[in-house]
C-alpha positions in Angstrom: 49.5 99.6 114.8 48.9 101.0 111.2 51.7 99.9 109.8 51.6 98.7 105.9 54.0 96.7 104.1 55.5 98.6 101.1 54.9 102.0 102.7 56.1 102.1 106.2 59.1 99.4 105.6 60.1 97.2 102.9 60.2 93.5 104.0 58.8 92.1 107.5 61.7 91.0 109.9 62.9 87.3 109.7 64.6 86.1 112.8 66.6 83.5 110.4 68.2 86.1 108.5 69.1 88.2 111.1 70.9 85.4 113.0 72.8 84.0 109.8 73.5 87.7 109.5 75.1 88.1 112.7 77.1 84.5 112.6 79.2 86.1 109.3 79.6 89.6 111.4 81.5 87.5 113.8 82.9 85.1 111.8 85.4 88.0 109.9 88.9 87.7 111.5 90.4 91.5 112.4 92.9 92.8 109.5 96.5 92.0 110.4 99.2 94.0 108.6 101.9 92.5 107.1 105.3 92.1 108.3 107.8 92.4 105.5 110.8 90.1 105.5 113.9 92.9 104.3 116.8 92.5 106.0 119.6 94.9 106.3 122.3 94.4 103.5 119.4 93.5 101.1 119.8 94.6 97.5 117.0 96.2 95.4 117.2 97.0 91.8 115.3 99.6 89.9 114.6 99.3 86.2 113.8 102.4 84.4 113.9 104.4 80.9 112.4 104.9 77.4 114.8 104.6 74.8 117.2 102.9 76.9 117.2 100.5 79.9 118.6 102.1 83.0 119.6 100.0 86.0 120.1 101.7 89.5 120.6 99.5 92.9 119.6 100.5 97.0 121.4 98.6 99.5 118.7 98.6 102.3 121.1 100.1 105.4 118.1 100.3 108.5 114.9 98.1 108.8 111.6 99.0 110.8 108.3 97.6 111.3 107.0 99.7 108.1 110.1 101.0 106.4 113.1 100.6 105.1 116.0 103.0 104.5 117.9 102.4 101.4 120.9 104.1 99.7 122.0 104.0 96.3 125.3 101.8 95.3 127.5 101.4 92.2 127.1 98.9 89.2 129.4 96.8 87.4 128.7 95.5 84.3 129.8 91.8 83.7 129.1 91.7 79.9 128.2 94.4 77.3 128.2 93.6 73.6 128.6 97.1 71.7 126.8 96.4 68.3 123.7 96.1 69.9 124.2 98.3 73.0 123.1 96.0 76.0 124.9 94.1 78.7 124.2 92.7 82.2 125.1 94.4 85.3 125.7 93.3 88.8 125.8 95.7 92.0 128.8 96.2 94.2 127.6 95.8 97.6 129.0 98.5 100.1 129.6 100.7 97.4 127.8 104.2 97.9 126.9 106.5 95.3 126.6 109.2 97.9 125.4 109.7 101.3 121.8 110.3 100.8 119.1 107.9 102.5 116.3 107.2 101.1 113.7 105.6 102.8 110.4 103.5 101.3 107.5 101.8 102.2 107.8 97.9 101.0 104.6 96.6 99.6 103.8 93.1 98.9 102.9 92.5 95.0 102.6 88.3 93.5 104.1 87.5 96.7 107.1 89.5 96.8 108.0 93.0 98.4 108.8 95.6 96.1 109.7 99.6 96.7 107.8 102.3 94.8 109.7 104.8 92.8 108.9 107.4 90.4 109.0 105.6 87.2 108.8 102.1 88.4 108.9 99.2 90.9 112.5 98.2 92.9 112.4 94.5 93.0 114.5 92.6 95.4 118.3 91.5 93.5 118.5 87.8 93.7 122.2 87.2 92.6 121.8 87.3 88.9 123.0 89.9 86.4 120.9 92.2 85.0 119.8 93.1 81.6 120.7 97.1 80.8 120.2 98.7 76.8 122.0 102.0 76.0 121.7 103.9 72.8 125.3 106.2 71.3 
């Protein structure tokens, strides 16, 4: 038919290939989207500053499929030692900072979800205090 290797095409067609090639096309499972676990009531904290360690905590108040609404609540801080200007704080749940809604999409990082913000990541509250520095 005139055709030469090298000019008209690059490599002669090999039946093999081709069907190895199509077994690994039909071997790759569809993408499923994960389903994040949040529940309403959930607690997330944010960690966040330069010179000083700023703690603020979201109460997740409405769940969907992809998002989760979240409003800011109040602090307490369990111990504080002055003379070197850092304690441990614990939220108060049901305790609003205002009535402002917020609402994230959760992302899974080393197996845990986490919310975006700003200037960091808002990790899920497990029940322990939490480590705060403040400077004057």
């Amino acid at each position: 038919q005139g055709y030469k290797k090298g000019i008209d095409f690059d490599t002669v067609f090999n039946n093999v290939t081709c069907q190895m090639f199509i077994k690994k096309l039909t071997s790759i499972k569809p993408y499923k989207t994960l389903k994040h676990n949040i529940k309403v009531g959930d607690i997330f904290y944010h960690s966040w500053g330069y010179e000083q360690t700023n703690i603020d905590f979201y109460q997740v108040i409405a769940v969907t499929a992809k998002t989760v609404s979240i409003k800011e609540i109040k602090g307490v801080v369990d111990k504080y030692d002055n003379s070197q200007l850092r304690g441990e704080i614990k939220p108060l749940k049901d305790s609003f900072v205002d009535d402002k809604t917020i609402r994230k999409t959760p992302y899974l990082l080393d197996n845990a979800w986490n919310l975006n913000f700003d200037y960091g990541i808002g990790r899920l509250w497990r029940g322990e205090t939490v480590s705060f520095t403040c400077y004057a």
